[in-house]
N, C-alpha and C positions, 0 to 999 in steps of 0.2 A: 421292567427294563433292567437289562445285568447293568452294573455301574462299575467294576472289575476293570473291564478293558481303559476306561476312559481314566481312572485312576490309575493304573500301570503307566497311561500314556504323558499322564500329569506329573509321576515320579520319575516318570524320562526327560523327558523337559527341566528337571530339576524344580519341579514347583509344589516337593511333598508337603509344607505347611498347606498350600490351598486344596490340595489332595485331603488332607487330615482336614483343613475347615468345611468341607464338601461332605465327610461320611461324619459330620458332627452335626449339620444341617440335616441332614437325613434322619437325623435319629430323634432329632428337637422339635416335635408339633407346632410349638410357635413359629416356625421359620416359615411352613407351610402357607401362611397370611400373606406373605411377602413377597413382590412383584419379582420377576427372573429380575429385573435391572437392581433392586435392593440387596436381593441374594447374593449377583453376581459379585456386586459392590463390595459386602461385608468378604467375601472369599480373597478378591484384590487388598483389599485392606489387611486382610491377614499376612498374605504373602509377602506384600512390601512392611510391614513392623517387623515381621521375622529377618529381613533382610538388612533393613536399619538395626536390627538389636546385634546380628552379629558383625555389622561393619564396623558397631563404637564399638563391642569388645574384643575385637581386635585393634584396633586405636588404642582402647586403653591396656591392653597388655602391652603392648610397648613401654606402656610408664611405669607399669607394674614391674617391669624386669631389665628397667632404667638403663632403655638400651639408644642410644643414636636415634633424631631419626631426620632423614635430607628428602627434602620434598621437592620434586620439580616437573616443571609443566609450562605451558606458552602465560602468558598475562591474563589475568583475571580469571581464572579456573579454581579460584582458594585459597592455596598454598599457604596463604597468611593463616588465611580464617582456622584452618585446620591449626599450623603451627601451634595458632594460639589457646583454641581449644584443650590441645595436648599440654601446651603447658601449661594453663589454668587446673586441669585435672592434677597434673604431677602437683602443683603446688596445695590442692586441697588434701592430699595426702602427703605432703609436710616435705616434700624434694622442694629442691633450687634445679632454677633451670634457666639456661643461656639461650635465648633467641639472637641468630647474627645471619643478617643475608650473604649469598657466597661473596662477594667484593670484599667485604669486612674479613671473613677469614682466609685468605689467598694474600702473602704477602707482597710487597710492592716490589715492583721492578726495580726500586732504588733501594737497593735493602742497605747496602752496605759497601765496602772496602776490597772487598774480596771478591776477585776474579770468578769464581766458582759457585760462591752463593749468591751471588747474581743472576748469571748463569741458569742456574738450578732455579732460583725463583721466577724468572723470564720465562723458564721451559714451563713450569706447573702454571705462569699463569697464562700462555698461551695455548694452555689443553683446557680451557674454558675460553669459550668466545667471548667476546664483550655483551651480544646480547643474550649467549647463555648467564651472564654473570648475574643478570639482574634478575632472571629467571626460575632461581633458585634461593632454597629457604634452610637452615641449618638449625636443629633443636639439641640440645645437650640435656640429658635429666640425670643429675647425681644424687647423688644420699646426702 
């Protein structure tokens, strides 16, 4: 059986690690003992680690190049969890890092004296809705 077309059509799909774990099965006489559902399994297993290895390192180059990062999404999808992830990493390579939800950083409607920067902070913090405020997450990683 050509096996060509079926890998072309796996690297179209964007699924070349299970592509590459498939002509590495093929080549391994042990795998041969191994039910299609075990085979199948260890090929999914591969695809999705490859897929997890490059989403932390992208996650962590963020903190590598101690850049900003604002996180947001509806309630309960993470947004902490991740936060905090990233800054546990920033902090085991030796950065400080400011975790603040958006309300914290959005100044207050009562800022001040002044006509104008009242104004100006009214307007910035009426381009976040109230329940976008609570929605969002703000990481800071410096040296």
């Amino acid at each position: 059986m050509l096996n060509e077309p079926t890998i072309e059509k796996l690297r179209g799909l964007r699924l070349g690690v299970m592509a590459d774990a498939w002509v590495a099965q093929g080549k391994d006489p042990k795998v041969s003992a191994l039910t299609f559902d075990e085979r199948f399994g260890l090929l999914v297993d591969a695809e999705h680690l490859s897929r997890d290895n490059r989403r932390l390192t992208r996650l962590l180059t963020w903190v590598s190049e101690h850049l900003n990062v604002l996180l947001v999404g509806p309630t309960g999808v993470g947004k902490s969890y991740v936060a905090c992830a990233l800054g546990q990493a920033a902090c085991r390579r030796g950065l400080r890092v400011l975790y603040r939800r958006v309300p914290r950083l959005l100044p207050s409607p009562t800022c001040g004296t002044r006509a104008r920067s009242c104004a100006v902070a009214s307007l910035q913090t009426s381009r976040v809705s109230g329940s976008r405020r609570s929605r969002a997450s703000a990481l800071r990683i410096r040296r």
